[in-house]
N, C-alpha and C positions, 0 to 999 in steps of 0.2 A: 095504602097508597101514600107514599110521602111527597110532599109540596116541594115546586122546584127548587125552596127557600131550604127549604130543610137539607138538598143535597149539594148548597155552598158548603165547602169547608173553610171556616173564618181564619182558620188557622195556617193555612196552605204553607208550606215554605216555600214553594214555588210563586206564590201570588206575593209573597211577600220581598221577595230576592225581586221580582222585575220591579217591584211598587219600588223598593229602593235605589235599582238603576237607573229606574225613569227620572226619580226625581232630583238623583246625581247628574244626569244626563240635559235637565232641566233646568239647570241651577241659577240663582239670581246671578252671579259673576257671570257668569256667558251670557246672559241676557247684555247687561252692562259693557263688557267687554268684546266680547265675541260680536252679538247681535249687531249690537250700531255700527259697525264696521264692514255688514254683509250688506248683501244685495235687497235683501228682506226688508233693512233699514232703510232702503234706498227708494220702496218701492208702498210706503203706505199708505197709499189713497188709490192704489188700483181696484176695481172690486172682482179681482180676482187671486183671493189670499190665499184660496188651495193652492193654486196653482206654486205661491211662491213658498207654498209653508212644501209642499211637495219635493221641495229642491234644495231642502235645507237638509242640513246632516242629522241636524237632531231630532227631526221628524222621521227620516230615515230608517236611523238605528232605534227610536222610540215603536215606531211599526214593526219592524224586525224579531224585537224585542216581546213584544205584544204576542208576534204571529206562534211561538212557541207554546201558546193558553189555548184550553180548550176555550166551547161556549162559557160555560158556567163560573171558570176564573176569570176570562175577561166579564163578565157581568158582575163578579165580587169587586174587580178592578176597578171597575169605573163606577161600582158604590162608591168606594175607597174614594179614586178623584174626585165625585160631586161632594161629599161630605167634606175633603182638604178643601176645596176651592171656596167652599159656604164658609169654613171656619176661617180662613186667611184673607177673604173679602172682611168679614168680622175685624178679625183684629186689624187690618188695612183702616178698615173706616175709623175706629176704636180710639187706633195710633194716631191719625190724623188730628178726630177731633180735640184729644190731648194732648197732641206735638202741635199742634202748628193753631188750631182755634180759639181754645181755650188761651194758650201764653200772648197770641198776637192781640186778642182781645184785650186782654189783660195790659198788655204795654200799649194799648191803641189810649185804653181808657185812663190810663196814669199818666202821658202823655200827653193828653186834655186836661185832665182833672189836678193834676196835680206835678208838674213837669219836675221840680226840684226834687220829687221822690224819686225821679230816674237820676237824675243828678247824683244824688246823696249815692246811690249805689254802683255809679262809674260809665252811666248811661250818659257823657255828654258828647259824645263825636257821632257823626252818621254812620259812620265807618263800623263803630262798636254795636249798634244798633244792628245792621245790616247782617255782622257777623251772628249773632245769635242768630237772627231771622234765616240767616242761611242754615246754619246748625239746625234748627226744628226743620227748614223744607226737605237738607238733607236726608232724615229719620222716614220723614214720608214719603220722600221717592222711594225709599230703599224697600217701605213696608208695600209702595205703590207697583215695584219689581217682583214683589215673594207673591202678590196677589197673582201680579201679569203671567207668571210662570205656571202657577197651582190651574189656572185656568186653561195654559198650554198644554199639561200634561191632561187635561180634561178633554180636551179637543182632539187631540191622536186618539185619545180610547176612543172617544164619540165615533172617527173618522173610520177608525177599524170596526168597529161593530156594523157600524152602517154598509160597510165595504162584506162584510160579512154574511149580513142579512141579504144582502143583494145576489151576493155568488149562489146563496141557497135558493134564491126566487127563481133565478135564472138558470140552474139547473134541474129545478119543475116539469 
């Protein structure tokens, strides 16, 4: 008798062809672009986010997309998402605390300690300051978008399994 495990195929080209539309489909630029400009953005403190993730295109064609898998590739699937989303939280936190905590620290404590060493290296306007400071926050939003997205693509699988599991109880 072989374990459910063993009748994943890791290799699927079919699991691997949706894994890469999804996450074309998911991508940090339409987050940035697309997103802030929809209704979805307009709308984040409601608590009812199915509702608005339901109505977005990208959820859409990402369900669609999905409904083509049997059981077992959507379960390889959404191994796939939980392990991207773990690893891109990672490097998120990673990025951060070496874009933006470690340098701010750094120029907070040389700024104290020693201000003329900012000097000597072209740090005397607020202006010049600020610009770096923005450059690191910049890095971090962008790694803080590759998180938000790997987690989006985590949540359509979640949303379709669960929608899956349901059809099966229900026709019991």
């Amino acid at each position: 008798m072989t374990s459910r495990a063993a009748r994943i195929i890791t290799d699927d080209p079919m699991v691997l062809d949706v894994w890469a539309r999804l996450t074309r489909r998911f991508a940090i630029w339409r987050l940035i672009v697309i997103a802030s400009l929809s209704r979805r953005a307009m709308l984040p403190a409601t608590n009812n986010n199915i509702g608005v993730m339901l109505d977005t295109d990208h959820w859409k064609t990402g369900l669609g997309v999905l409904g083509g898998l049997d059981d077992d590739q959507l379960d390889l699937i959404a191994a796939m998402a939980t392990i991207n989303a773990r690893r891109v939280e990672h490097v998120f936190r990673t990025s951060t605390l070496m874009l933006v905590t470690v340098p701010v620290g750094v120029f907070i404590g040389l700024h104290e300690l020693a201000p003329q060493a900012l000097e000597s290296i072209g740090f005397t306007t607020l202006s010049a300051s600020l610009s770096v400071l923005g450059i690191w926050g910049f890095f971090a939003a962008l790694m803080m978008a590759a998180s938000w997205r790997a987690k989006d693509v985590l949540d359509v699988i979640s949303y379709e399994q669960a929608r899956r599991s349901f059809d099966r109880a229900r026709q019991r």
